[in-house]
C-alpha positions as CSV (number, residue, x, y, z in Angstrom):
1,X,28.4,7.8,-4.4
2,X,25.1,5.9,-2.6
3,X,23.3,9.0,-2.8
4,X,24.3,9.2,-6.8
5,X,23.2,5.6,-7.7
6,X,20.3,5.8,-5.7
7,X,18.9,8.9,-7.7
8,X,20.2,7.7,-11.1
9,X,18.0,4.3,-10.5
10,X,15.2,6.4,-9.3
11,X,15.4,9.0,-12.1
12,X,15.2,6.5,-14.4
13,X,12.8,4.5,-13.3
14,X,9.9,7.4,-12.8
15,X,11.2,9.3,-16.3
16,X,10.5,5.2,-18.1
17,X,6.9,4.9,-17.0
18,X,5.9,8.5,-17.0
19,X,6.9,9.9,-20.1
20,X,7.5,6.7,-22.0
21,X,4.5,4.7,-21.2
22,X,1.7,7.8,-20.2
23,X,-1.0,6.0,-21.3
24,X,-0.5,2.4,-19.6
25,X,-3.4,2.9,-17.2
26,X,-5.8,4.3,-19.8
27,X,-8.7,1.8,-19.0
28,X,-9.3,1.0,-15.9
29,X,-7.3,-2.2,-14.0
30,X,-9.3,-5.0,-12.1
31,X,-8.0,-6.3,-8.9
32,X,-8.7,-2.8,-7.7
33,X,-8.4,-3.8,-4.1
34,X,-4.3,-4.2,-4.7
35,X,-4.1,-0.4,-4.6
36,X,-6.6,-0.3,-1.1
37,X,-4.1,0.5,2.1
38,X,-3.7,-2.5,4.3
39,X,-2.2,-1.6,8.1
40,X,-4.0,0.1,10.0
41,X,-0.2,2.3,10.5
42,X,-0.2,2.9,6.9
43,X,-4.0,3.9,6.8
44,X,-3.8,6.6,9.3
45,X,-1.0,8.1,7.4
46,X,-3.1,8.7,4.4
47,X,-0.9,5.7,2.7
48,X,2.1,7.9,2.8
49,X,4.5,4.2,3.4
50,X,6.6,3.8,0.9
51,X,9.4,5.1,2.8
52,X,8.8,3.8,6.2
53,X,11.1,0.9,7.1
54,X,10.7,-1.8,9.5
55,X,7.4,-2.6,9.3
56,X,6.4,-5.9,7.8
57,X,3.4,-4.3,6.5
58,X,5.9,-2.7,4.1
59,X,5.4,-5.8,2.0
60,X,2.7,-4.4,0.7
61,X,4.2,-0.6,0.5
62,X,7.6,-1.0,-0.5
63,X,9.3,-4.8,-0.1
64,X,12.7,-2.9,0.2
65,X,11.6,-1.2,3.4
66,X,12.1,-4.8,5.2
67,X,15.5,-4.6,4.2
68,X,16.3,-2.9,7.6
69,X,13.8,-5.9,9.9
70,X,16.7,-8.1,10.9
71,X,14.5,-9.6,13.8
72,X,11.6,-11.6,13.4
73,X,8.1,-9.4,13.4
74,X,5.2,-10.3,12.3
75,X,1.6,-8.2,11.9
76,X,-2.1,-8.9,11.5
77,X,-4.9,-6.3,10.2
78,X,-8.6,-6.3,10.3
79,X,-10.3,-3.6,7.9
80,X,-14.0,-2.8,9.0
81,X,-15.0,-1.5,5.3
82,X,-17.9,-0.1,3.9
83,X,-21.0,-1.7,3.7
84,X,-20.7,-5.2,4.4
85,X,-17.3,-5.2,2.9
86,X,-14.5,-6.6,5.7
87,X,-10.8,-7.3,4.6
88,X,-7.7,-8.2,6.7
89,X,-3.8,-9.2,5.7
90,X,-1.1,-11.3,8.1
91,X,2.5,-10.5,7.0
92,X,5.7,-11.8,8.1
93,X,9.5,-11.2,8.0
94,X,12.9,-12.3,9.1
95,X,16.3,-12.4,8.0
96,X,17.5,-15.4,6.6
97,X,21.8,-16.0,6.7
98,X,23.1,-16.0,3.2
99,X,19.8,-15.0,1.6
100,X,18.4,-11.3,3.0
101,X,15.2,-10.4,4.6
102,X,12.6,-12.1,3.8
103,X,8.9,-12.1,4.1
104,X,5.7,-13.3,3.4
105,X,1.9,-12.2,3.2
106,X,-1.4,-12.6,2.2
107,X,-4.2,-9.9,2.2
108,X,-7.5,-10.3,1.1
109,X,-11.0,-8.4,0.8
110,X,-14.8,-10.2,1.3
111,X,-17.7,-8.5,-0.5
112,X,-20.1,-10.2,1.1
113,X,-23.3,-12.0,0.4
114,X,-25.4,-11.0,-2.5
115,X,-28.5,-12.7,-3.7
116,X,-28.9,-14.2,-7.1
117,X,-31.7,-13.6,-9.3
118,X,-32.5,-15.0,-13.1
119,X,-33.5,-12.4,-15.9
120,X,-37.1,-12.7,-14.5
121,X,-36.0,-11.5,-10.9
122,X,-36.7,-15.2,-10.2
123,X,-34.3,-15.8,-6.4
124,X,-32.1,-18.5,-7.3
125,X,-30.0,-18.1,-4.5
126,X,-26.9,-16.4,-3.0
127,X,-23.9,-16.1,-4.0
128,X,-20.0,-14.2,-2.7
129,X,-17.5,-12.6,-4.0
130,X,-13.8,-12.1,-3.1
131,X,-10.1,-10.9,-3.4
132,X,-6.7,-12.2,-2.1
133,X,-3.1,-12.1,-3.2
134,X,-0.4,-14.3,-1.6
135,X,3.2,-12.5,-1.5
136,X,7.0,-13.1,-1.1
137,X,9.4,-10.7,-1.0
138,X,12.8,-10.5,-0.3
139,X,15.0,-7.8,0.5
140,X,18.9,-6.8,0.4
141,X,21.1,-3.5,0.6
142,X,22.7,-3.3,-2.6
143,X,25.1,-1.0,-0.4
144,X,25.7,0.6,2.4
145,X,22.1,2.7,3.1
146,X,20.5,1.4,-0.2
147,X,18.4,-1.4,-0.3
148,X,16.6,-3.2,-3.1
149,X,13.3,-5.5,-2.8
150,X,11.2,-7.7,-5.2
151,X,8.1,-9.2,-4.2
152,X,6.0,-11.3,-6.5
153,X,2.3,-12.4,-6.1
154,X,-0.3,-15.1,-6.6
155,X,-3.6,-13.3,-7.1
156,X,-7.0,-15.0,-7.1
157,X,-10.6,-13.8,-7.7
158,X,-14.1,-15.1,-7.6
159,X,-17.8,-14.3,-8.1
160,X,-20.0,-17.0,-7.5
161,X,-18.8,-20.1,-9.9
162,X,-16.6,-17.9,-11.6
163,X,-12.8,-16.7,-10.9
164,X,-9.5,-15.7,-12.4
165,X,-6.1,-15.3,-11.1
166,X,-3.1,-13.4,-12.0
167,X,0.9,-13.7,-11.0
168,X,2.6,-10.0,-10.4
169,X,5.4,-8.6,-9.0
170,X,6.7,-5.3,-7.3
171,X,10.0,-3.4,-7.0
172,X,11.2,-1.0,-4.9
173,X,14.3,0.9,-3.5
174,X,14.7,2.4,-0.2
175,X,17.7,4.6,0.6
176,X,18.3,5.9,3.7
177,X,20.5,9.2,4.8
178,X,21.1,8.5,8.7
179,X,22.2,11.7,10.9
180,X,20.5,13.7,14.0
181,X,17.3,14.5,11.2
182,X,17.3,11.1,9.4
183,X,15.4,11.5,6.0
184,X,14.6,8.6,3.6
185,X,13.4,8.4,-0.1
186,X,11.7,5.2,-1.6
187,X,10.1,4.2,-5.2
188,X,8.1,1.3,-6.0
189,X,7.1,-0.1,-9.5
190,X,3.7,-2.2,-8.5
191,X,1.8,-4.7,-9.8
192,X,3.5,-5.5,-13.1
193,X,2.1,-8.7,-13.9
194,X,-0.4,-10.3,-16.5
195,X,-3.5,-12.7,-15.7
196,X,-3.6,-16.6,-16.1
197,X,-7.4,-17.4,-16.3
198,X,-9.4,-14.7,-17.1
199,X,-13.1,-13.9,-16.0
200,X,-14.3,-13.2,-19.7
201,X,-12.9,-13.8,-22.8
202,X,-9.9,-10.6,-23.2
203,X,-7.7,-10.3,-20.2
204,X,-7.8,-7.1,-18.2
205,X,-4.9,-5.0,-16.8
206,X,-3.1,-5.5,-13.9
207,X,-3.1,-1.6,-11.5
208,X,0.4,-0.5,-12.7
209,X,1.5,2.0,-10.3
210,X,4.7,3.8,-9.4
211,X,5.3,6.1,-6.2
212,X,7.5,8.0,-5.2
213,X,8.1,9.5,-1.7
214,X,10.2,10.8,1.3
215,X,10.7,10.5,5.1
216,X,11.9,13.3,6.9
217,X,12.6,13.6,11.2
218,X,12.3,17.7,11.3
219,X,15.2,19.1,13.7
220,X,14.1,19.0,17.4
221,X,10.3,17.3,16.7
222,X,9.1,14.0,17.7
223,X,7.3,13.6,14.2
224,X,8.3,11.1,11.2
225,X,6.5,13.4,8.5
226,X,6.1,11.4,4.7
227,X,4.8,13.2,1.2
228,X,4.1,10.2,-1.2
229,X,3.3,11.1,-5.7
230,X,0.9,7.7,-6.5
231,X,0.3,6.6,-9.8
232,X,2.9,8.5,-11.9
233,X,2.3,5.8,-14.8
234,X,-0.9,7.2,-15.6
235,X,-1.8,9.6,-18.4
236,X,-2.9,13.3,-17.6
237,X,-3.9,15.9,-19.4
238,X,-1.0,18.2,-18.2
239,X,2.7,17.0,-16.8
240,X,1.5,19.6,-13.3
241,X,-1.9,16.8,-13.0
242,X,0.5,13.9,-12.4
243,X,1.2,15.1,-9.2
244,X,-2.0,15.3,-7.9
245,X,-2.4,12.0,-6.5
246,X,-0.3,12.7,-3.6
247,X,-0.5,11.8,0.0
248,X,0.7,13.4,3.2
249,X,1.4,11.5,6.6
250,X,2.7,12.2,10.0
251,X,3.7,9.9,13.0
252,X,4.0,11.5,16.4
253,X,5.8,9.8,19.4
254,X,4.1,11.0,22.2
255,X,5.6,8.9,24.8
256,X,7.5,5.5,24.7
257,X,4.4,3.4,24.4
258,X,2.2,5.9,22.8
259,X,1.9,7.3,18.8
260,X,-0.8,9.8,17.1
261,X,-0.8,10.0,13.2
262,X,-2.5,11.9,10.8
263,X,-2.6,11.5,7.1
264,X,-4.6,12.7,3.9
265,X,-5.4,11.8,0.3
266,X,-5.7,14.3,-2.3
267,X,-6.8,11.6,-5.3
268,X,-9.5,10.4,-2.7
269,X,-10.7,13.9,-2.0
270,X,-11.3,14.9,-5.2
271,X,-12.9,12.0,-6.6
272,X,-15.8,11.9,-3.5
273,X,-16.3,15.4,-3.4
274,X,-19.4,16.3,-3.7
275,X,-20.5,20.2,-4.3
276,X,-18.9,22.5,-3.0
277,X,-17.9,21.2,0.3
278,X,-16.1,17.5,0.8
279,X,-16.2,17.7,4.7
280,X,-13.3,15.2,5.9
281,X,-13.1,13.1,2.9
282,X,-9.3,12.3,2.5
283,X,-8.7,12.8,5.9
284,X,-7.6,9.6,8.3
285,X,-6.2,9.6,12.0
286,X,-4.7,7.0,14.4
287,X,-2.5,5.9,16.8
288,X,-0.8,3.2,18.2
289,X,0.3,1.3,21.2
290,X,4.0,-0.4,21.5
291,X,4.7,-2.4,24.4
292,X,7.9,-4.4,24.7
293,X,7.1,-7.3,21.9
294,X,3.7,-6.2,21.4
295,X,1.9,-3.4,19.3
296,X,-1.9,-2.1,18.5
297,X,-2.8,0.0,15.4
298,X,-5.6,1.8,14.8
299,X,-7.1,3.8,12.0
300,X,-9.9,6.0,10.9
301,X,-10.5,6.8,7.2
302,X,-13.4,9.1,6.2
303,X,-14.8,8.8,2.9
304,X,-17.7,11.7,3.2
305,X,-20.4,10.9,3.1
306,X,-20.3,7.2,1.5
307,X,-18.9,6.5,5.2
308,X,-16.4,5.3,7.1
309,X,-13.2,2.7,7.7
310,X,-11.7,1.5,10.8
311,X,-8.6,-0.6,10.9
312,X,-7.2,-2.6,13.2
313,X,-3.6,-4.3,13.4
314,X,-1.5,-6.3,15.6
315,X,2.0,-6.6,15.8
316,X,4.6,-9.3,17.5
317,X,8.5,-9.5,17.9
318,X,8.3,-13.5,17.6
């Protein structure tokens, strides 16, 4: 009966926004940097999250997955990005009587420093320009093994004396089959939303996108292996191409304290390959260290030959 409700909402939700709604993503979103990973956990796993519970990082992945967090956790990520590009989040969960799981977050992304110039090349100046979204989510099993989760979002962006902002939500499912090889399935619907003040004069999209992805423990293995389908809203030219933006992750427990992960990203791969040889664009690693209230992430991304992203995150059992 779980198992049948479960894949009934599912269905239903992936058959509504890809067949009914293909072209929804035609022209391209802003507030880009909603669709960028966050943990450095998530990173190394090639983004493959949306199944992992937990983690209060899922937030950002999947709010259902902190349906199973019934202890207070909370993280914090720095992202070491391209160029002079830096970015970071701090999320937080706990269960609240009579109410469910519920968290909080913020992550945000810094461009930098950029000079200003008039039409003459005249320097006027400098000027920034940033990201950041402030969430809430709360999660609760609908029954036993399924849970539901609904975040929604403030999101604000500047450039110099300009800025707009945005409210949004996401909504996901997690639902978990227990057992010697647990395995568990989750779909998110992210981003649905609209924008309050606008930078010009039309308002732009909000990134719609819907995943949908697995968990599976393989029989006698210390490995939590995920296989995630992003952005199944968008239009492509045949039904085969929507399932090209996949990624693939892998956690390994090495030892009680120790973890090794591996992940990789198809959609980035193809879009930074250049010629005929990509190198180990898509590719990220990492590991992590969990002490007894205490944890350290870390991540490495490659993006070819545009370069390189490191993450960093921290987690506490307050």
């Amino acid at each position: 009966m779980k198992g049948t409700i479960f894949i009934r909402i599912t269905t239903i939700s992936i058959l509504f926004f890809v067949f009914l709604i293909p072209g929804i993503a035609g022209e391209r979103p802003t507030y880009q940097f909603l669709q960028h990973d966050v943990s450095a956990r998530a990173s190394a796993m090639g983004g493959s999250f949306i199944s992992m519970s937990g983690d209060p990082a899922g937030i950002f992945y999947n709010p259902a997955t902190i349906g199973t967090s019934f202890s207070p956790v909370a993280a914090f990520g720095y992202t070491s990005h391209l160029l002079d590009i830096n970015a970071g989040f701090a999320a937080y969960t706990q269960e609240m009587e009579d109410v469910g799981v519920v968290g909080i977050g913020v992550n945000y992304v810094n461009y930098g420093t950029f000079e200003q110039t008039d039409v003459l090349a005249n320097k006027l100046g400098t000027f920034s320009a940033g990201d950041m979204a402030f969430s809430l989510s709360l999660a609760n099993p609908m029954e036993e093994n399924l849970y539901y989760g609904v975040t929604g979002k403030f999101i604000y962006s500047s450039i110099a004396d300009a800025n707009s902002s945005a409210l949004a939500a996401d909504l996901g499912l997690l639902y978990l089959i227990p057992g010697n090889d647990p395995i568990s399935f989750g779909v998110t619907i992210s981003n649905i939303g609209t924008q309050i003040d606008k930078y010009g004069t039309e308002a732009e999209s909000l990134p719609l996108d819907i995943r949908f992805g697995g968990t599976i423990k393989p029989q006698h293995l210390p490995l939590q292996l995920n296989v995630n389908f992003h952005k199944l809203n968008e239009g492509q030219d045949t039904f085969l191409d929507k399932f090209t933006m996949f990624t693939v992750g892998g956690e390994f427990t090495l030892s009680k304290s120790l973890l090794f992960r591996f992940g990789y990203n198809n959609e980035r791969r193809k879009e930074l390959k250049t010629g005929t040889s990509a190198g180990m664009t898509g590719f990220s690693f990492g590991g992590g260290l969990v002490l007894k209230t205490f944890r350290l992430d870390y991540s490495f991304n490659s993006f070819g030959i545009i370069g390189n992203i490191n993450r960093i995150t921290i987690g506490l059992d307050v």
